[in-house]
Steps between C-alpha positions, in 0.01 A plus 500: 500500500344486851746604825461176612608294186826747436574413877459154472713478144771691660503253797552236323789641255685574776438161669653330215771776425389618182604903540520769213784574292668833587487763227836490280747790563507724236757516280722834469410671216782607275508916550782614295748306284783662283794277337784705277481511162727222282801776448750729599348805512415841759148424641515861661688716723461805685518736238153390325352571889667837506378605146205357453408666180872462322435290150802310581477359836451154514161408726355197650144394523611343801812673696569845610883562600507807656840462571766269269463275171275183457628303228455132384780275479529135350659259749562112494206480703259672248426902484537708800472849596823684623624777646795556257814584640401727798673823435423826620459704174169672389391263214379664166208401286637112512724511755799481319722752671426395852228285714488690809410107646730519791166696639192197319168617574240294322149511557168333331301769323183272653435672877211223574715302697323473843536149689749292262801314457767516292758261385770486238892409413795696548842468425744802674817466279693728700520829739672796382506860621542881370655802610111601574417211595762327741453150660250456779394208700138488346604557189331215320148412314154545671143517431239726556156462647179728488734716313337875517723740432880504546400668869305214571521049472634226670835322377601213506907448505529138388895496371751780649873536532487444854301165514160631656152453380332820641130564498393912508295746487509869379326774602451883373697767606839417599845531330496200301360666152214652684471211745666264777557160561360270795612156519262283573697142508838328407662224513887445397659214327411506155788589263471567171561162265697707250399363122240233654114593418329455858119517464296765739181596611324736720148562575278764707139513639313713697374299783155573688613737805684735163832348585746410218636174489790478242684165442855441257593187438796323313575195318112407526488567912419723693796683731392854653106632533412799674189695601457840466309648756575914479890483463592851455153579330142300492558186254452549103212329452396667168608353173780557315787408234805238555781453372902444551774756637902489444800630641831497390413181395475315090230237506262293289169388570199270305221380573293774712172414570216639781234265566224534776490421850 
């Protein structure tokens, strides 16, 4: 087509306000998507991740708990995973002598998580403490982000004892299990809604200037986003696993699910 024609068409389509559809958004794709089996039954726990060759540990294609039990539990609302009772007893083979849950620490075995979100159920039932393990104001449930190592993630508190949702990083070397805490945003007000499931999500991009935005949300909107800019150490912006923390704390949750952003 001649310059002159494709000028002339385009005049008059705009003369008589005829303009282009925009492209669609595209949809998020569906990343990772795990629902407990139909029973009552140990999923895993940390002793399959501390003896990883045992015959009788109990493994997951999906979860590694490096520290507590995993088990699925059948609840009026349909199967769940659980906690168990958080106690803070070395479990056995199937953690029948002990959880060790009052310290949860559940991650994906998948470490391809770079800019996501995540989103499932939870129900706390209650908060309980140990004679290791006495109460503290963030004891509670969180998620992690970019999970690397246990030296290295951000967390996401999104139901503690005292009330705050808490947004952090941590960074190697430091006193916290080989690393230390930064906060990087919080907001009070949110108590726990003790035997209520509460639905929440988080997400995390890097954006262009290699800042990290992360965003947690509850209920379906949106109530604390931060962005990570070199808090304590340059932002994680390599991909890694998530998954959910506990402490002192007996909860279930369904549902999980990380889509794209």
């Amino acid at each position: 087509m001649h310059g002159g024609l494709k000028l002339l068409i385009g005049t008059i389509v705009t003369a008589i306000g005829i303009t282009a559809a925009a492209p669609a958004a595209s949809a998020a794709t569906t990343l990772y998507a795990v629902n407990p089996p139909n029973a009552n039954k140990l999923i895993t726990n940390e002793y399959a991740f501390w003896n990883p060759t045992a015959a009788s540990a109990v493994r997951s294609a999906d979860w590694e708990n490096n520290s507590g039990s995993l088990f699925a539990k059948q609840t009026v609302d349909g199967p769940a995973y659980w906690t168990g009772v958080p106690d803070n007893k070395a479990p056995d083979a199937l953690s029948r002598k002990g959880t060790n849950s009052a310290v949860f620490r559940l991650t994906t075995k998948r470490n391809d998580f770079l800019n996501m979100q995540t989103a499932f159920k939870l129900k706390v039932q209650k908060q309980t403490s140990t004679s290791s393990t006495p109460a503290v104001a963030w004891d509670g449930v969180h998620v992690f982000l970019r999970y690397q190592s246990e030296e290295s993630l951000y967390y996401a508190s999104i139901a503690r004892r005292d009330g705050a949702l808490v947004l952090k990083k941590k960074c190697r070397g430091g006193p916290s299990n080989g690393g230390t805490y930064h906060t990087l945003g919080s907001k009070s007000g949110f108590p726990i809604a003790l035997g209520q499931w509460t639905a929440y999500g988080s997400s995390i991009r890097t954006n262009t200037d290699g800042s990290v935005a992360v965003t947690l949300s509850r209920a379906g909107k949106s109530v604390l986003t931060i962005t990570d800019k070199g808090t304590g150490c340059a932002p994680i912006r390599t991909a890694g696993k998530t998954g959910i923390r506990g402490d002192n704390t007996d909860f279930l949750f369904q549902s999980f699910q990380v889509t794209s952003l």
